[in-house]
TORKOLDO-482524 format. One record per residue (C-alpha): residue in three letters; y negated, x, z negated. Coordinates in steps of 0.25 Angstrom, whole numbers, padded with zeros to 4 digits, always signed. Each point is the difference from the previous one (the first is absolute). Layout:
% residues N
alaYXZ...
***
This chain:
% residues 829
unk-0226+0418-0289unk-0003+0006+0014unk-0015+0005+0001unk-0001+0001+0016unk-0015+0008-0003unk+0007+0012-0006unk+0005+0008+0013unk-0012-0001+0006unk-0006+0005-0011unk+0009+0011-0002unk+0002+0003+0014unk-0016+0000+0001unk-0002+0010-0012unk+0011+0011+0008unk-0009-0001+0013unk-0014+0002-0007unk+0005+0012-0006unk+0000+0006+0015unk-0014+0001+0000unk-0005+0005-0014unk-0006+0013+0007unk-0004-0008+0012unk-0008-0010-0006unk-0011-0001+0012unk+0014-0004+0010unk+0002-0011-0012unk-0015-0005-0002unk+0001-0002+0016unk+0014-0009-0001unk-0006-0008-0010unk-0012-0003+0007unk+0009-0003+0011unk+0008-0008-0010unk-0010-0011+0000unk-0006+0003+0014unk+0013-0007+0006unk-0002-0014-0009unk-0016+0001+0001unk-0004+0000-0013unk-0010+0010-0006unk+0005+0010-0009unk-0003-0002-0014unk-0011+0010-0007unk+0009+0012-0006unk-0012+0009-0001unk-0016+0000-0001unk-0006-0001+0013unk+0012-0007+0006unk+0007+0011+0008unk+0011+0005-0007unk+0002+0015-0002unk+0011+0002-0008unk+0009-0010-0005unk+0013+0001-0009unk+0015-0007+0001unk-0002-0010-0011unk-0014-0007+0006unk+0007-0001+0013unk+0012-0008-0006unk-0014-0008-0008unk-0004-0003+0013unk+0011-0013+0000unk+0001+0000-0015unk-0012-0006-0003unk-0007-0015-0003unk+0002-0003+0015unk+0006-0012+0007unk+0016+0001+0003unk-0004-0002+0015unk-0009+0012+0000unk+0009+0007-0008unk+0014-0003+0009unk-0010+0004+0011unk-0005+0013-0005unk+0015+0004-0004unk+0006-0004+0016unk-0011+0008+0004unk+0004+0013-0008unk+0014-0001+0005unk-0004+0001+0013unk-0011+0011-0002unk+0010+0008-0010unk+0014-0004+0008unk+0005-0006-0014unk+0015-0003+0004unk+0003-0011-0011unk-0005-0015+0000unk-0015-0004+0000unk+0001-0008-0015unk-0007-0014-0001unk+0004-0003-0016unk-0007+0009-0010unk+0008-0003-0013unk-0002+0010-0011unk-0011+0007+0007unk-0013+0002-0009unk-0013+0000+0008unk-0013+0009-0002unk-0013-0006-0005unk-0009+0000+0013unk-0011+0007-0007unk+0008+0011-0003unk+0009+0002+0012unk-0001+0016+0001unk+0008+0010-0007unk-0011+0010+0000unk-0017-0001-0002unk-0010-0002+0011unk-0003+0015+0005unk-0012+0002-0010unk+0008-0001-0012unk+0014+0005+0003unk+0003+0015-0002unk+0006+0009+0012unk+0014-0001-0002unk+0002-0015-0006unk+0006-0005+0011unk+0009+0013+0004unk+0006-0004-0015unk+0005-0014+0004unk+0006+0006+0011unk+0007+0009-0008unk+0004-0011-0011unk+0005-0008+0012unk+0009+0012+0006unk+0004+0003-0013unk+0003-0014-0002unk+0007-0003+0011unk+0010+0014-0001unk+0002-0004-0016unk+0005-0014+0005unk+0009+0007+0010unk+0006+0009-0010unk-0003-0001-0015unk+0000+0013-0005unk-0006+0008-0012unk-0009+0008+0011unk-0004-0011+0007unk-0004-0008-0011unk-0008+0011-0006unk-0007+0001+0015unk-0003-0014-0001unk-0004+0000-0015unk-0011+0013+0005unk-0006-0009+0009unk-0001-0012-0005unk-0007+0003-0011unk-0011+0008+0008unk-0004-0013+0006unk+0002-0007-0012unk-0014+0001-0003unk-0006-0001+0013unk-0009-0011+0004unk+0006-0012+0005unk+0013+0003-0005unk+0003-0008-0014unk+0013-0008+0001unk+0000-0003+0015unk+0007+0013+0000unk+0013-0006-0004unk-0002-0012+0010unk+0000+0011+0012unk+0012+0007-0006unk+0007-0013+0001unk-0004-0004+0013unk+0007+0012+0005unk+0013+0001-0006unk+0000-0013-0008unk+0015+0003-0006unk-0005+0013-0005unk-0014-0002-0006unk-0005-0011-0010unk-0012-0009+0002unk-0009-0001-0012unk-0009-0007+0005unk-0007-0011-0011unk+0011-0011+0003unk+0012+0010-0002unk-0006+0007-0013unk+0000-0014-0005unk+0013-0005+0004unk+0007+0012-0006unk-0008+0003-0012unk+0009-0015-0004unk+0011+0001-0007unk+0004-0012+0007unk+0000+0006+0012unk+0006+0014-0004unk+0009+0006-0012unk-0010+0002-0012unk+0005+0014-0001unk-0007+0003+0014unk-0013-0008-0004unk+0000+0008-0012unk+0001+0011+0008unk-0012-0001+0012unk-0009-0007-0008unk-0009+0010-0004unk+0002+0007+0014unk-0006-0011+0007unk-0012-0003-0008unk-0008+0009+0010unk+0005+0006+0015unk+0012+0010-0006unk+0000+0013+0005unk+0012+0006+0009unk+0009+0000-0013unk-0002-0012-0007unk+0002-0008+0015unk+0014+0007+0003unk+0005-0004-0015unk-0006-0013+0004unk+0007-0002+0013unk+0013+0007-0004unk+0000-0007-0012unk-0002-0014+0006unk+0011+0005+0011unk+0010+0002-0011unk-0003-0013-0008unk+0001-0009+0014unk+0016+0006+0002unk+0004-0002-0015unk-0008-0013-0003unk+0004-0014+0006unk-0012-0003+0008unk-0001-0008+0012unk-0009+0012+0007unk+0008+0014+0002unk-0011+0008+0006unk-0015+0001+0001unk-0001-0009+0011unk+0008-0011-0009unk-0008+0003-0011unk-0015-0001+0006unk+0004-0014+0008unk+0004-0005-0013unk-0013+0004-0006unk-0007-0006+0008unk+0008-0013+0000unk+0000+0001-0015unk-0015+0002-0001unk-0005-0011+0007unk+0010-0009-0006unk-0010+0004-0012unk-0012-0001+0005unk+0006-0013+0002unk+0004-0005-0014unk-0013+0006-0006unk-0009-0010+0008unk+0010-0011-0006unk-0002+0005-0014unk-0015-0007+0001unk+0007-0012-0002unk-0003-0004+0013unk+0009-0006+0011unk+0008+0008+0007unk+0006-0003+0014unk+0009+0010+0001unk-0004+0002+0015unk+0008-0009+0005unk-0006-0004+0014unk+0004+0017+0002unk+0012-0007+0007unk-0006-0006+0011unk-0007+0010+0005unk+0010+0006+0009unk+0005-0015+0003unk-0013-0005+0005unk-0003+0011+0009unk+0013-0002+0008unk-0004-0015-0002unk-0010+0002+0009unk+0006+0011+0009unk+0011-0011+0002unk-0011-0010+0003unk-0007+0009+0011unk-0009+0005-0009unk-0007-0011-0006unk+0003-0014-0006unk-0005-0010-0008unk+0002+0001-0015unk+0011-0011+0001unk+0009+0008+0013unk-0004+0014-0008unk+0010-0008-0012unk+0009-0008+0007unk+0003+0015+0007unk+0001+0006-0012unk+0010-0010-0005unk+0011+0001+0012unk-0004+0015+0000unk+0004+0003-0014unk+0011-0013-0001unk-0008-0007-0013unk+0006-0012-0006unk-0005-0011-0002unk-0002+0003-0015unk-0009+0012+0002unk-0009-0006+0011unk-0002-0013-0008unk-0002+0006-0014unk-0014-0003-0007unk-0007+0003-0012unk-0011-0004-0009unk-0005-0013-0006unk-0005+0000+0015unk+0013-0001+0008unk-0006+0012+0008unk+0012+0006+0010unk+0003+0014-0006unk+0007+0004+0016unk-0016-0004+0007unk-0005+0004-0012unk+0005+0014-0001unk-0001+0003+0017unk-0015-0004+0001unk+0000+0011-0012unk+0006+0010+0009unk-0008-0004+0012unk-0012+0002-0006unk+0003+0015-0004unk+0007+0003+0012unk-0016-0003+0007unk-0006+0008-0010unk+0009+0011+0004unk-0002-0003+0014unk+0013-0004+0006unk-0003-0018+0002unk-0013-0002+0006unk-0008-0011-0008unk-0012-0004+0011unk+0007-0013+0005unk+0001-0010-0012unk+0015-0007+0000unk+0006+0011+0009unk+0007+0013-0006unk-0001+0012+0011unk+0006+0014-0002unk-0010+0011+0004unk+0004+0013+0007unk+0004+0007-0012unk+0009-0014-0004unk+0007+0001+0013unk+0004+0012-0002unk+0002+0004-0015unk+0013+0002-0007unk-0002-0006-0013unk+0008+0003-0013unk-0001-0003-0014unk-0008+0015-0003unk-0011-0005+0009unk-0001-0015-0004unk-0003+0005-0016unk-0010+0009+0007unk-0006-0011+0007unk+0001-0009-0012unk-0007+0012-0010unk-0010+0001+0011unk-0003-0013+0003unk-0002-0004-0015unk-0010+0013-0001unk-0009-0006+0012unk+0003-0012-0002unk-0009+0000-0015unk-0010+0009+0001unk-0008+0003-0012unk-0010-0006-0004unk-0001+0002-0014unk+0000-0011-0012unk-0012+0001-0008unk+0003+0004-0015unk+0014+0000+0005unk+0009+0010+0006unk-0005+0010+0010unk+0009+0001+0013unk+0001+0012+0012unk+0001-0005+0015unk+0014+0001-0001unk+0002-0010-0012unk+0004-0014+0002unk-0011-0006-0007unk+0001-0017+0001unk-0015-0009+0003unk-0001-0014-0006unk-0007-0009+0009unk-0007-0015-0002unk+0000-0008+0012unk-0004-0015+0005unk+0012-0004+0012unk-0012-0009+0008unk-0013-0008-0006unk+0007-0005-0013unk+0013+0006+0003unk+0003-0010+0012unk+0008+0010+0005unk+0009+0004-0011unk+0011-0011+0003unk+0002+0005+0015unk-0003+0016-0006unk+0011-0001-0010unk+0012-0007+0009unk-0004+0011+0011unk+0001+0012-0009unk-0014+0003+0004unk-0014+0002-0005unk-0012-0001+0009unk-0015+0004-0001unk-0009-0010+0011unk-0011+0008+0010unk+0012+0000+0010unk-0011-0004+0012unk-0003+0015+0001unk+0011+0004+0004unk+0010+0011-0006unk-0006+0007-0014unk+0007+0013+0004unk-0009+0004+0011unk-0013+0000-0010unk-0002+0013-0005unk-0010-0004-0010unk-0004-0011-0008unk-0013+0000+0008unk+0007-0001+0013unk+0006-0013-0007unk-0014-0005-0004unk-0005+0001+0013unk+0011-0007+0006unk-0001-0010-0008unk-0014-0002+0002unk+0002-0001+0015unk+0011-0011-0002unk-0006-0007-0010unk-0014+0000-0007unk-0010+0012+0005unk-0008-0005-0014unk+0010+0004-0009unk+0004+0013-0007unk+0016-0003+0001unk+0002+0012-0011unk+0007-0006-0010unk+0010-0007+0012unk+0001+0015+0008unk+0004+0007-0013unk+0011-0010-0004unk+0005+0001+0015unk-0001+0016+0001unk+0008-0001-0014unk+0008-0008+0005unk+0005+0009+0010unk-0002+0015-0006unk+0001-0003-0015unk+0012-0010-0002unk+0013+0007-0001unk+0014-0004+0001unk+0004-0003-0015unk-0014-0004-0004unk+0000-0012-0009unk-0006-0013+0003unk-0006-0010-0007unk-0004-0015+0006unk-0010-0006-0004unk-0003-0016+0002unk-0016-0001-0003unk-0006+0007-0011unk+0008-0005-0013unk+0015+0000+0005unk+0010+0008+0005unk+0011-0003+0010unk+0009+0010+0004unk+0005+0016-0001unk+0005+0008+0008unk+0004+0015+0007unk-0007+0005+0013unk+0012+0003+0009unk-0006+0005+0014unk-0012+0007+0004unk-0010-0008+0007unk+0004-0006+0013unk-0009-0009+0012unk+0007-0013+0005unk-0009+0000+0013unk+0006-0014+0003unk-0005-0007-0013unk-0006-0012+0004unk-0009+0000-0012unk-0008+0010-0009unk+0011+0005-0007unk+0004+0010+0011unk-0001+0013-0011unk+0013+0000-0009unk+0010+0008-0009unk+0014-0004-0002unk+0001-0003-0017unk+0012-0003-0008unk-0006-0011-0008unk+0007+0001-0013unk-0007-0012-0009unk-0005-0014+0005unk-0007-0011-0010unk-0011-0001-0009unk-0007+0009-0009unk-0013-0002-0008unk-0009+0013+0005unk-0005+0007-0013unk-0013-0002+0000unk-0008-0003+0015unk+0006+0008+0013unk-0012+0006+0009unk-0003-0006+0012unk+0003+0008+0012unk+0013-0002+0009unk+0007+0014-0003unk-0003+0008-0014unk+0006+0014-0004unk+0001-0001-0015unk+0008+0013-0003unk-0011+0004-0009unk-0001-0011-0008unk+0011+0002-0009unk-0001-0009-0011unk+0000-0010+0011unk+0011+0004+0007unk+0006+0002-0013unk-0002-0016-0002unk+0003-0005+0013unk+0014+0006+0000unk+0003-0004-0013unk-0004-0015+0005unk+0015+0003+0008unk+0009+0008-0011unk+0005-0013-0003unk+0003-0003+0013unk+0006+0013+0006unk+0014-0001+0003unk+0009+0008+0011unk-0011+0000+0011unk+0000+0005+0013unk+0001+0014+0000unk-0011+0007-0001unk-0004+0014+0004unk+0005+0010-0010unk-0009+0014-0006unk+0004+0009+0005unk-0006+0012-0006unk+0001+0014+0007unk+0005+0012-0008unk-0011+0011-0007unk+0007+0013-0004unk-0007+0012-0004unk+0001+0006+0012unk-0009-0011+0006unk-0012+0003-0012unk+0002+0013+0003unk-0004-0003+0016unk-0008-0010-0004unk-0009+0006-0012unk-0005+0016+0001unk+0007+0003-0013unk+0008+0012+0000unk+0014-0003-0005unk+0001+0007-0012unk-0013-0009-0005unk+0008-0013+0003unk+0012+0004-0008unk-0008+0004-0013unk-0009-0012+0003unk+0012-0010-0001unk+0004+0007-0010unk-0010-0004-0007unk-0001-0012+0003unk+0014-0005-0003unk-0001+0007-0016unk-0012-0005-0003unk-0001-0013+0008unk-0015+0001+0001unk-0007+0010+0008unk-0014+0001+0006unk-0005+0008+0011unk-0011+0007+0002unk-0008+0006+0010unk-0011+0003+0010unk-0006-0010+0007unk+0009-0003+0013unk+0013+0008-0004unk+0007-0013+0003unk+0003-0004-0015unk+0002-0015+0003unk+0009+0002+0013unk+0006+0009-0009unk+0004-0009-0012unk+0003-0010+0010unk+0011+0008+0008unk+0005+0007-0014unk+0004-0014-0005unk+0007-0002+0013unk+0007+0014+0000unk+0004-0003-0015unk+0008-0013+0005unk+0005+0003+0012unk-0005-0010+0010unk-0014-0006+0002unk+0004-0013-0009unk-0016-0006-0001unk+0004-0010-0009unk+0003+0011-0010unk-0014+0007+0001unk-0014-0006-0005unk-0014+0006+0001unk-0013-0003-0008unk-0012+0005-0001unk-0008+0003-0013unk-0015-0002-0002unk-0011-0003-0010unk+0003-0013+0000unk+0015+0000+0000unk+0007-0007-0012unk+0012-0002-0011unk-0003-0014+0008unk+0003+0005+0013unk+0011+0009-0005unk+0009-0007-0009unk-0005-0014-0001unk-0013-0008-0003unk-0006-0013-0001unk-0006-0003+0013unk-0009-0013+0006unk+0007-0012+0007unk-0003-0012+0004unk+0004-0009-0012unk-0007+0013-0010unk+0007+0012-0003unk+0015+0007+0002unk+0009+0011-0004unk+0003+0008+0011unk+0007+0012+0002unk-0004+0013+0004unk+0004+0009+0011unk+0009+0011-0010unk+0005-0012-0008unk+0005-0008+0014unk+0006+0014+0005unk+0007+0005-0014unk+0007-0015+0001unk+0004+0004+0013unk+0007+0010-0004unk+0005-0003-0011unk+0013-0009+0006unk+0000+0011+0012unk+0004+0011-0012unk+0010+0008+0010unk-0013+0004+0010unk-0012+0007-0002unk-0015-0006+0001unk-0011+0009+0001unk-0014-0005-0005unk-0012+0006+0007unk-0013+0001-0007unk-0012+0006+0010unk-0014+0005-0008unk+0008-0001-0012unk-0012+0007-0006unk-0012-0010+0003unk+0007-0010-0010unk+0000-0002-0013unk+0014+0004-0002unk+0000-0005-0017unk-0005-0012+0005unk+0009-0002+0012unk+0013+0003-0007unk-0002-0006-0012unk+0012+0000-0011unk+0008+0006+0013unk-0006+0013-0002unk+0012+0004-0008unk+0010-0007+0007unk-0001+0006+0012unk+0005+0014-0006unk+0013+0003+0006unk+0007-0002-0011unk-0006-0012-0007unk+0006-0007+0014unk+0006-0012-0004unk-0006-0001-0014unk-0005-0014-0001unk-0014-0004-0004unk-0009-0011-0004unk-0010-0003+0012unk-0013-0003-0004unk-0004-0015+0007unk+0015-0006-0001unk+0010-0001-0009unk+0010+0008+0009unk+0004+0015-0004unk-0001+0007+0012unk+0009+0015+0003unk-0004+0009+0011unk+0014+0001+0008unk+0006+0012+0001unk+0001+0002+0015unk-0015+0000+0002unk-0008+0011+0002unk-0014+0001+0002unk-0009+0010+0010unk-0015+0001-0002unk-0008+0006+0007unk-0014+0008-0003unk-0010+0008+0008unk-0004+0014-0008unk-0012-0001+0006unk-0006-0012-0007unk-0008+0007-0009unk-0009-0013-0003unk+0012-0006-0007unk+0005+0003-0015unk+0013+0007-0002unk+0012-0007-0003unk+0003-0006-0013unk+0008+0011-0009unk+0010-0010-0005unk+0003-0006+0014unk-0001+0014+0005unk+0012+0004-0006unk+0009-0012+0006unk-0003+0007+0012unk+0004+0012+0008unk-0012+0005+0009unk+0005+0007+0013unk-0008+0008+0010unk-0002-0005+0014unk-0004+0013+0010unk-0006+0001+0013unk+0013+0000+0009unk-0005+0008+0010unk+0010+0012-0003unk+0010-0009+0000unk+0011+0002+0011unk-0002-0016+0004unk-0016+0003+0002unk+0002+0010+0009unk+0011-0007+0009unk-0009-0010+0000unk-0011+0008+0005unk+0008+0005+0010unk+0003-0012+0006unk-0013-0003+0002unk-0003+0011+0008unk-0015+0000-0002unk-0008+0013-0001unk-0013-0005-0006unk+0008-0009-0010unk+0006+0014-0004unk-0012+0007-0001unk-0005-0013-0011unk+0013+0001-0009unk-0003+0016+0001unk-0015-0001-0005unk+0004-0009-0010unk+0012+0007-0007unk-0011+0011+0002unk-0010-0009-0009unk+0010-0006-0009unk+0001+0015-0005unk-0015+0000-0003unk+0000-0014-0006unk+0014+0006-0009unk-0008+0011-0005unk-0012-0005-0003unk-0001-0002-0016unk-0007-0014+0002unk+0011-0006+0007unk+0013+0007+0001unk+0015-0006+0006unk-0002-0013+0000unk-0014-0003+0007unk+0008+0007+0014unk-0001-0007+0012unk+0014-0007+0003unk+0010-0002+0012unk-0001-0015-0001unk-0014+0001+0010unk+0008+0008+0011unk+0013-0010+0001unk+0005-0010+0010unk-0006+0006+0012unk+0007-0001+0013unk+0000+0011+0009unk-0005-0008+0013unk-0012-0006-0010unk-0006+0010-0008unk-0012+0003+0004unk-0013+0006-0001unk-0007-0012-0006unk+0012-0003-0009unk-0002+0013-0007unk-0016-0001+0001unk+0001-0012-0007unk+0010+0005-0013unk-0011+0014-0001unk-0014-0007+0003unk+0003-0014-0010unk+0012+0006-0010unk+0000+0014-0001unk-0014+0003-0002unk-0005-0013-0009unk+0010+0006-0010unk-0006+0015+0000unk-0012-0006-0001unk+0004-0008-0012unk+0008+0013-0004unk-0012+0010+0002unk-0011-0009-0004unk-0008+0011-0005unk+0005+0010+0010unk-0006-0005+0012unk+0003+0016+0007unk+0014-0001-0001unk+0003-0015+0006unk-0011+0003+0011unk+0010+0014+0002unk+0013-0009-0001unk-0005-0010+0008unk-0005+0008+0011unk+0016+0006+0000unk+0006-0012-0001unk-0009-0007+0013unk+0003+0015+0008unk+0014-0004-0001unk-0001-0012+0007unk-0009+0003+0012
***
């Protein structure tokens, strides 16, 4: 396979090496670099201008999570700034990418030592003459200065990325998705896996990463793979890996499309090319069909109980991401248009399943399930909706042979250019009734447009005591300005069921209803069409992203050797609880160890409950409840989850409990209190208020969580106490990830707060009243941004966080929280 990318690369890497003892000639190239394509330099140090910089941060500069385009342009700029003689690439297979928030190779000027970056300039020399000529001297002047930057900030495993990306036939990547990939005996002689594995567990130093690479070098020429090199072998890993990533979200027992509307992504786009630019949905099709020589058998195939044609079907799919990517222009209804960017982009298959993992991410949000799974922003999480088609579904008929559903208030005009629900209701009180309120009408409209989602599920409802219809929301919101009646505001749907179905109980009122949180009653209305499914349209598939350690690790302040002991722990004894400070970030923790544990950010594996005083075996495991014709067994939130599991016995599922210590945790667990012991997993038991024996599977594992500060609460029981392990959550602010982090924010008086409180944590830590675990956590100081940190911001977390809890810490030292509280306000003024 022939990777156009790697004589740049290498070319590249030979002319930097020029200016290693003139780096001020360099830092004035680069500047020119992006002078010549106006755009602005990215930030490589604190307080913007750049005053020093080494080889692997420059080659960061187009490795990175940035667009192809920006990145092909960055690149052509180079070649001409540098005189790079070899072809400017515009495919990137193989080539792993930076996290953006970590995109240097050295710290910010206030934490990095003198000569940090003079040693990745020397690693790089030394790399680049032992790639030329492997020698026993030039591998030990390599080895010399590779492990001096070793343990220099910033550096961990991207060390290895930059190595590759300067002489990728010579140095192995070992970034997440490779240590994966050959850590497999599938993918590599077990003899080799046997080998690394140990030496990959954390960054290896200079010996340990050439036995790697020469050893994994030697297995490619004996072994019969299809990948002979490093190049080969990282493409495949990443092939392999979302192939997956793929066939995980599939194991939920949910429908999986398989992506097939990939196909028609680079079709359509010279569909419309073809077309002038723009067509209607029909010419887009009919193009596409001389274009790529269908048969009649292809374009004519249906599927479902519905007859729905899978060619339209699968095209408006492709449409649809190929506007949320920004390459069709969706502002006109009935007519396709290629943006700029369509006109101009070269599409191949790496980009479409980058546009389809993307899409998927933006396209459900999350918006969390109560007493359900907890989802990340980039989590395809899917809402359930109820809706009326018109006053007593009089539109249902017309809505279902168009493939559409439609909210009315089309008199004021297009729900997009409202930026508020307020700006609706006024609207509407212009245009209607000034007498009215119109809050109920502005909210299902703004949900309408901003909440519904492509793949969202709804539910039709005919009056308040039936149910006509399901079906998948397929395209974003669009405005048919022509619309001759009210029902100008629609979203394409793939209507998957049509009939008559008693509603469980009555449906409310309103036109439009988000009912993800009722989950019993989702839980009924879909199995009202179990019976009915049958091959359906094809539905957007999960399409979960992939979590490796390396991701807790940039994501959670937990140095590295604490996360290896922590899932240590975890996977022997199955139950774990940690325990900390008030705001070290325990629930975010638990949530993203879970994830790291799996592998991928599968939410349909992870559930979250709270405990209280009030909470319950009832609530737990299972209880008599009241309903409308007396009283009924239902099932708890562990027992439903634990059944889950059960017939998913090849994955993990990770049951959190947050304030596991405000409940009575006897009580709560009942006869489960021993079965939850890792190894009683699997042994069968009576259950209290059924005739059922019940087993805690053994793929489950449970995270608590518990604040050491609450001193009004008793400790835990002994016996339950035991079935735990009990790991300690810091402060992260020594952690190499904190400190990045505060780098990139930039902020002097945000630095002089973290100071001052690592400064009183150190008081509060040696007081013999409080100790560890009353210190003051990171978990207040996260998610700035470096453009909208500011002084009021940090004011806020001192004046109404900070110092209520010295106070309640201090509470008979009134001295020392006036003292600290006087610091803490100094360092924010």
């Amino acid at each position: 396979m022939k990777f156009e990318w790697i004589d740049f690369y290498s070319e590249f890497a030979t002319k930097l090496l020029l200016f290693k003892n003139d780096r001020k000639a360099l830092i004035e190239r680069i500047n020119d670099v992006y002078t010549a394509i106006n755009m602005q330099v990215p930030k490589l140090e604190s307080g913007g201008d750049i005053i020093d910089i080494d080889p692997f941060t420059i080659f960061g500069l187009f490795n990175k999570g940035i667009t192809n385009s920006n990145r092909i342009a960055i690149i052509r700029s180079i070649a001409n700034v540098f005189g790079i003689e070899a072809k400017v690439p515009n495919n990137f297979d193989g080539i792993p990418v930076l996290n953006n928030l970590k995109a240097t190779f050295y710290a910010f000027k206030e934490d990095r030592k003198a000569d940090d970056i003079d040693n990745i300039w020397n690693v790089f020399e030394a790399a680049l003459r032992l790639a030329d000529n492997d020698t026993e001297q030039n591998r030990k002047e390599f080895s010399k200065w590779y492990d001096l930057v070793h343990d220099q900030r910033c550096i961990r495993w991207n060390i290895t990325m930059g190595l590759y990306w300067i002489r990728p036939y010579t140095y192995i990547n070992l970034d997440s998705r490779n240590r994966w990939y050959i850590s497999n005996v599938e993918n590599m002689p077990a003899e080799f896996v046997n080998s690394i594995k140990k030496k990959i567990n954390k960054v290896p130093n200079a010996t340990d990463y050439l036995f790697i690479k020469d050893a994994c070098i030697k297995a490619l020429e004996v072994g019969s793979y299809e990948y002979k090199n490093y190049p080969e072998l990282s493409y495949s890993a990443w092939i392999v890996s979302e192939q997956v990533n793929r066939q995980k979200a599939a194991a939920n027992g949910k429908k999986l499309s398989n992506a097939a509307f990939l196909r028609w992504f680079k079709p359509l786009i010279q569909a419309l090319r073809d077309l002038g630019g723009s067509g209607t949905p029909a010419e887009a099709r009919a193009k596409i069909v001389e274009n790529e020589q269908l048969s009649d058998e292809e374009v004519n195939a249906i599927r479902g109980k519905n007859n729905v044609n899978k060619f339209e079907n699968e095209v408006a799919f492709a449409r649809s991401y190929l506007v949320n990517a920004g390459y069709i222009d969706k502002s006109i209804y009935g007519v396709w248009t290629l943006t700029e960017a369509g006109k101009s982009v070269e599409m191949t298959d790496d980009m479409a399943s980058d546009i389809f993992k993307s899409g998927v991410a933006q396209a459900q949000n999350s918006r969390e399930k109560k007493g359900a799974a907890i989802a990340d922003d980039d989590v395809d999480t899917v809402h359930y909706w109820i809706y009326a088609p018109g006053e007593n579904s009089c539109m249902w008929e017309e809505f279902y042979s168009e493939g559409i559903m439609a909210i009315g208030w089309g008199e004021i005009g297009d729900l997009k250019t409202f930026d508020s629900k307020d700006a609706m209701k006024s609207k509407m009180k212009e245009t209607f009734d000034a007498s009215l309120s119109y809050k109920n009408a502005a909210h299902a409209t703004w949900q309408f447009v901003n909440d519904m989602k492509i793949g969202d599920i709804v539910f039709v409802k005919k009056g308040m005591h039936q149910l006509v219809g399901r079906g998948v929301v397929s395209s974003d919101y669009e405005y048919d300005a022509d619309c001759n009646d009210k029902y100008g505001n629609i979203r394409k749907v793939n209507w998957t069921h049509k009939g008559e179905w008693p509603h469980p109980g009555q449906a409310v009122m309103k036109t439009l209803t988000d009912i993800t949180s009722y989950t019993d009653y989702v839980e009924k209305l879909n199995a009202l069409f179990e019976d009915e499914s049958a091959e359906d349209v094809e539905e957007v598939s999960k399409n979960y992203p992939v979590y490796t350690e390396d991701d807790f690790l940039d994501e959670v302040f937990m140095a590295e050797e604490e996360y290896s002991k922590l899932v240590g722990i975890l996977k022997a004894k199955k139950n774990v609880i940690l325990q900390g400070a008030p705001g070290v970030g325990k629930t975010f923790a638990a949530k993203r160890l879970a994830y790291s544990v799996m592998g991928v950010k599968d939410i349909d594996r992870v559930m979250m409950v709270q405990f209280h005083q009030s909470y319950s075996y009832e609530d737990f495991i299972m209880g008599f409840r009241p309903s409308t014709t007396g009283f009924e067994l239902k099932k708890g939130a562990f027992y439903n989850f634990c059944k889950k599991a059960e017939i998913d016995s090849d994955n993990d599922y990770f049951f959190i409990i947050d304030e596991i210590n405000r409940g009575n945790l006897s009580k709560i667990f009942g006869e489960l209190f021993m079965l939850i012991e890792n190894d009683k997993r699997g042994i069968e038991l009576q259950l209290l208020y059924s005739d059922e024996k019940f087993a805690v599977p053994a793929n489950v594992y449970i995270i608590g969580m518990m604040n050491t500060a609450d001193r009004s609460l008793a400790m835990l029981d002994y016996a339950l106490r035991r079935r735990f392990a009990f790991f300690e959550i810091k402060p992260g602010f020594e952690t190499d990830g904190f400190r990045e982090y505060k780098m990139s924010l930039d902020n002097d008086k945000f630095n002089k707060l973290i100071n001052c409180v690592e400064k009183l944590n150190s008081v509060i830590a040696s007081d013999e009243s409080l100790g560890e675990g009353f210190c003051i956590g990171h978990s207040y100081f996260c998610n700035f941004e470096a453009d909208k940190i500011d002084n009021e911001c940090l004011y806020g977390i001192v004046e109404y966080e900070l110092i209520p809890l010295l106070k309640e810490y201090w509470f008979d030292e009134p001295t020392k929280v006036k003292d600290w509280s006087n610091n803490l306000r100094s360092a924010v003024k």
